[in-house]
N, C-alpha and C positions, 0 to 999 in steps of 0.2 A: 665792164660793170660786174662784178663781184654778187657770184648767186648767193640765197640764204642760205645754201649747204657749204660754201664754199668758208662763209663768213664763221659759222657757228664751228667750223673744224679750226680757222685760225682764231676764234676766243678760244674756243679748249685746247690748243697751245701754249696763248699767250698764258690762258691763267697757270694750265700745269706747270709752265715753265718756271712763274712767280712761286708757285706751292711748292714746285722742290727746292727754290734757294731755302722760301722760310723755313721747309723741314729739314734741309742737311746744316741749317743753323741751330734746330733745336727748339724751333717757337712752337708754341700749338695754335693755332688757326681758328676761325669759326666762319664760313660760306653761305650765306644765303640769298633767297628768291622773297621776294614779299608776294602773297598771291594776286595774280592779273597784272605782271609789273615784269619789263623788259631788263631792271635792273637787276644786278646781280651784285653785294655786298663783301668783301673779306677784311676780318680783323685779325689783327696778331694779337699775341697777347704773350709778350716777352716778360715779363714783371711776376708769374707763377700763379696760380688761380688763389683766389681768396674763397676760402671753407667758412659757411656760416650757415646758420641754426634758421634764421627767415631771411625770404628776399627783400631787403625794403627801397622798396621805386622809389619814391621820393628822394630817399638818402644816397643812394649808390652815385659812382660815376660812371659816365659811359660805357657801357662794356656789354655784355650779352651771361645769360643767366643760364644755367645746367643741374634741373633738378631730381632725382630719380623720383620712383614711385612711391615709395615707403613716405608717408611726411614725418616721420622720427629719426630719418638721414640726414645728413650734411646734406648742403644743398652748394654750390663753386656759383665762385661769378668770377667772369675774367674780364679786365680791364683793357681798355680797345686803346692801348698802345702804339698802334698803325690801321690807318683804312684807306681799302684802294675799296674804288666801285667801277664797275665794267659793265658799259651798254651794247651791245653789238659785240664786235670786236676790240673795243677801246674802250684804252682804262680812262675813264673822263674824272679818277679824281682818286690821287695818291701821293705819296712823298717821292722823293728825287731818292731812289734808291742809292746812289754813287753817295749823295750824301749825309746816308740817316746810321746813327753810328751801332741797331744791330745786324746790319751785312755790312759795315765798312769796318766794325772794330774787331771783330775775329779776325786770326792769325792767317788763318784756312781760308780760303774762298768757299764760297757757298757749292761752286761747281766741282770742285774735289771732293766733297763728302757725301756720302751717301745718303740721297734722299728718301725718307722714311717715315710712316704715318706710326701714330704710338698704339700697337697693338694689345691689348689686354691676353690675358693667359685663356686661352678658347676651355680648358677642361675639358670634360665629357660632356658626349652627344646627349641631349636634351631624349628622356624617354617621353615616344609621342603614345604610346598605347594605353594610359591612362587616362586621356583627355574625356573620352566617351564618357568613362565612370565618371570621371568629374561631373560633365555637364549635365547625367542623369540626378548628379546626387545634389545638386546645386536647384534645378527641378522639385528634388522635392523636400527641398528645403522652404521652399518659393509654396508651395502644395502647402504644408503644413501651417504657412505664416511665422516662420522662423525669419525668415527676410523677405523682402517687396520683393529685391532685383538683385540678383548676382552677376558681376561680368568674371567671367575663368576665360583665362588667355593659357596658353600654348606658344611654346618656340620650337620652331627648326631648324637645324645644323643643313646649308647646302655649299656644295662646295663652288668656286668661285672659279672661271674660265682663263685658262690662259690667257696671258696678256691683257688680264684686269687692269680698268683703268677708273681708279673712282670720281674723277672730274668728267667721264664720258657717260659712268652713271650717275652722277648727280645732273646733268644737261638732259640725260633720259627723263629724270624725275620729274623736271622743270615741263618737258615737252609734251608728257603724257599727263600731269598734275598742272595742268594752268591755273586752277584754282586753290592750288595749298599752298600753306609756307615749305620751301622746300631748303632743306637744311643738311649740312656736313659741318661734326665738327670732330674734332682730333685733337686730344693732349695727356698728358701722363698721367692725369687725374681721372679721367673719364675713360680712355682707351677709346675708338673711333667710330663713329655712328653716323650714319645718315638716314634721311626720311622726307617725306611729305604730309606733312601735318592738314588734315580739313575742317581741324578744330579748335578755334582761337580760345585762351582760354581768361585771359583781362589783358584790355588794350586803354592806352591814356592816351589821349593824343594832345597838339601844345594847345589845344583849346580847352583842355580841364575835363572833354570826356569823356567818360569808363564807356567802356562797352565789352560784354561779353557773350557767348551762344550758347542752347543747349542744343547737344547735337545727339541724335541716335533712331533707331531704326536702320535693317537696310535692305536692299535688295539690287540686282544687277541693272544696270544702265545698258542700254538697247540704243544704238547711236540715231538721233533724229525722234526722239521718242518726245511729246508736249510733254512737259514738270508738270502742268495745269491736271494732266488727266493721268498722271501716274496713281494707282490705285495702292493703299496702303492697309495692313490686318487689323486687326483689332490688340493684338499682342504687341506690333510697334507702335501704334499710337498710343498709346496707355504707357510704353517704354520710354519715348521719348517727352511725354508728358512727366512723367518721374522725375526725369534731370530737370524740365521749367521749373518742377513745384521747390526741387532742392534750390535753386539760385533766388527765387522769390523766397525760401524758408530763409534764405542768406540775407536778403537784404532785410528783411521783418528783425532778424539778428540785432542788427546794427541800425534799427531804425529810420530805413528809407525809403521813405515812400512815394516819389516823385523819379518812377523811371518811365520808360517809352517799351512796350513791346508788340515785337513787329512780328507775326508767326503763325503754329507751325507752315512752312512751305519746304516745298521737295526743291533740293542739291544736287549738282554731279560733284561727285570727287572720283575723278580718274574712271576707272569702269562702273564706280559701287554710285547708288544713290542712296542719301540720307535726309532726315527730319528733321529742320532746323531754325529753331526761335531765334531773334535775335531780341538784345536789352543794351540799352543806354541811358546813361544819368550825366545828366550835365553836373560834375563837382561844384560848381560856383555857385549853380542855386540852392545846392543842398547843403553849402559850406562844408564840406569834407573834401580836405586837401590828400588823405591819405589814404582814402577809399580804396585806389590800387592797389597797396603794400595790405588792409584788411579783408578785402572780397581774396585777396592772391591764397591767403592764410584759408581762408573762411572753405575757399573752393577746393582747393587741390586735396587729395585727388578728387576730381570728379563724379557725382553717382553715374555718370557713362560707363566709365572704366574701370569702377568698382562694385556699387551698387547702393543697396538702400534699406534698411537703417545704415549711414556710415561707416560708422565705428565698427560697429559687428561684422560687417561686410568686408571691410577693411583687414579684420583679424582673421575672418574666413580664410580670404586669400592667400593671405600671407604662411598661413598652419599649412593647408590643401592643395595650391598650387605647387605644383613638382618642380618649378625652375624660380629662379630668382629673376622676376622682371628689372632687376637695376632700372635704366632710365626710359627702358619702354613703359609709357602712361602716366609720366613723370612730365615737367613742362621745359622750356627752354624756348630765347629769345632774347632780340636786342632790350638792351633797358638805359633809360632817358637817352636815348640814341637820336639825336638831331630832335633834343624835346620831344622825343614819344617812346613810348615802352610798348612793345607788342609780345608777348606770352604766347606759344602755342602748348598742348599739350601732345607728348611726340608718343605719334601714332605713324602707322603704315612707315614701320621705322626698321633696321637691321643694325646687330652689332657687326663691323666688321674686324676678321681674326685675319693673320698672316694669308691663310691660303683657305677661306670658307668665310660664310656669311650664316648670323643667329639670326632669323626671322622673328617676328612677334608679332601675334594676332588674336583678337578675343571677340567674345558674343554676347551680347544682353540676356541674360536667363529670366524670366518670370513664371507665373505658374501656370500661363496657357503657352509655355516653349515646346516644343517640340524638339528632343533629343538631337537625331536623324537632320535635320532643317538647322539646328545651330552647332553642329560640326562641319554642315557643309559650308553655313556661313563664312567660318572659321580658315577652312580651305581654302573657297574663294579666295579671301586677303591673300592666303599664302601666297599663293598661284597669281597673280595679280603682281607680287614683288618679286618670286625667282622668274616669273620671265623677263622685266625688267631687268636681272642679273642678266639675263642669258641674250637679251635682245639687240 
């Protein structure tokens, strides 16, 4: 009988195995975990990514979504051309590879060329010594009432261990993140990324309904610790009240008034614990079939990840921040995938380069933050994902 260690080294075989044919074909990929879910999803996406202005669920075909942070970016969606799904060690559901014509119609076998994820140009090392200034000056920004809440994120350059294996880190992600959407994906459009996301950001399911979370606040996770008696500041509750009042200012938007909210209650995601509303609207009683494709517009980016007023916070960022977040706080996910669309927004995520990994992590600023307290915040996350590198 076949131990659970034994099993989960021949999945990450069998899948690596499948991942280097599609990559020394040239396809790009998309791998995920849905949260609390033994399954494990990969799509190819041989046909080239489609570049477009919004996401619209409704209208798309099967495929999975890739959208950076900026919402005045192109935003990819690649079309799910091939899907295998693997439970255990077995693929419980894919094409007969000998007979799907992109490994049988190249000239080359898959095993002769060299397999290869699509690596973006790394550049220069991200300066971390700024960050402090930032988050004093974002503080009193917040002080003054120039804005509610600013989130200033931060990246760091670490370098990656010998005989890195990103399907042995992404199985890491899955193992320590039970709770997230846990994601890889890789193509010439995007350059290569993985994460564990604990924040959904509009979900449709085939019963017609939306749902989505506000998520924020956070503090460290103490294993065995009751959620009931976790004790929270006055500066998170009030922070992640921000992000409900923004998704209820969204539906007030568009005129819906017939949702369900279930909340605030304390999360684990991985070591961190967070503050988390949930909201759902059934589409059929509200007769909005498109609610998806308008909350998607309406929300991203999120005041979690950016802050509040919007717009202003949004252009903060963008002038102030020293790095260019691309698809960290940005969302990404399957769409009308076996009738449902699931969005996350990619968080606790890293770009990876040839030989190092960009980390990405940010912190809620308000005007009772605490400098000192939301750098360490900030840390934390780091620390949290390069040991996962290193583990």
């Amino acid at each position: 009988m076949s131990t659970t260690n034994e099993i989960s080294i021949r999945h990450q075989l069998h899948v690596k195995n499948l991942v280097d044919q599609i990559l020394g074909l040239g396809g790009s990929l998309m791998y995920w975990r849905m949260p609390n879910s033994n399954e494990k999803t990969l799509i190819v996406c041989n046909s080239g990514a489609s570049v477009q202005d919004e996401i619209s669920i409704e209208g798309s075909k099967p495929g999975f979504a890739f959208s950076p942070f900026n919402p005045k970016k192109e935003k990819y969606f690649f079309n799910a051309d091939l899907v295998f799904k693997f439970r255990g060690d077995e693929i419980v559901e894919g094409p007969d590879l000998n007979n799907t014509p992109f490994f049988s119609a190249s000239g080359k076998s898959s095993e002769e060329k060299s397999p290869k994820y699509f690596y973006s140009a790394c550049g220069p090392r991200p300066n971390t010594g700024d960050f402090t200034d930032l988050v004093s000056a974002c503080i009193q920004m917040t002080e003054a009432g120039s804005l509610e809440k600013i989130v200033p994120s931060r990246s760091v350059d670490v370098d990656l261990p010998e005989n890195f294996d990103l399907i042995k880190l992404f199985n890491s992600f899955c193992e320590k993140h039970p709770n997230a959407f846990v994601s890889l994906v890789t193509s010439p459009e995007t350059g290569t990324w993985i994460g564990a996301s604990p924040e959904l950001l509009v979900s449709v399911d085939a019963q017609e309904k939306f749902r989505t979370i506000a998520l924020a606040g956070t503090q460290k996770y103490q294993q065995g610790v009751n959620l009931k008696s976790v004790a929270w500041t006055q500066k998170e509750i009030e922070e992640q009240a921000l992000v409900s009042r923004y998704i209820i200012n969204c539906f007030k938007k568009i005129r819906v008034r017939e949702y369900a909210e279930h909340g605030p209650h304390t999360v684990v995601a991985g070591s961190l614990l967070h503050l988390r509303t949930d909201y759902e609207v059934d589409m059929k009683e509200v007769n909005f079939p498109q609610l998806g494709s308008v909350m998607l517009k309406l929300l991203h980016p999120t005041s979690a990840v950016c802050g509040m007023p919007h717009e202003p916070a949004i252009d903060f960022l963008i002038k102030n921040e020293n790095h260019d977040r691309e698809f960290y706080s940005g969302f990404l996910g399957p769409v009308n995938f076996e009738g449902e669309s699931k969005l996350y927004v990619n968080l606790r995520c890293m770009q990876i380069f040839e030989k190092s990994a960009r980390i990405y992590a940010g912190a809620g600023v308000t005007a009772d933050s605490d400098t000192d307290k939301e750098v360490e915040e900030v840390e934390m996350k780091i620390r949290t994902l390069t040991q996962i590198i290193n583990s």
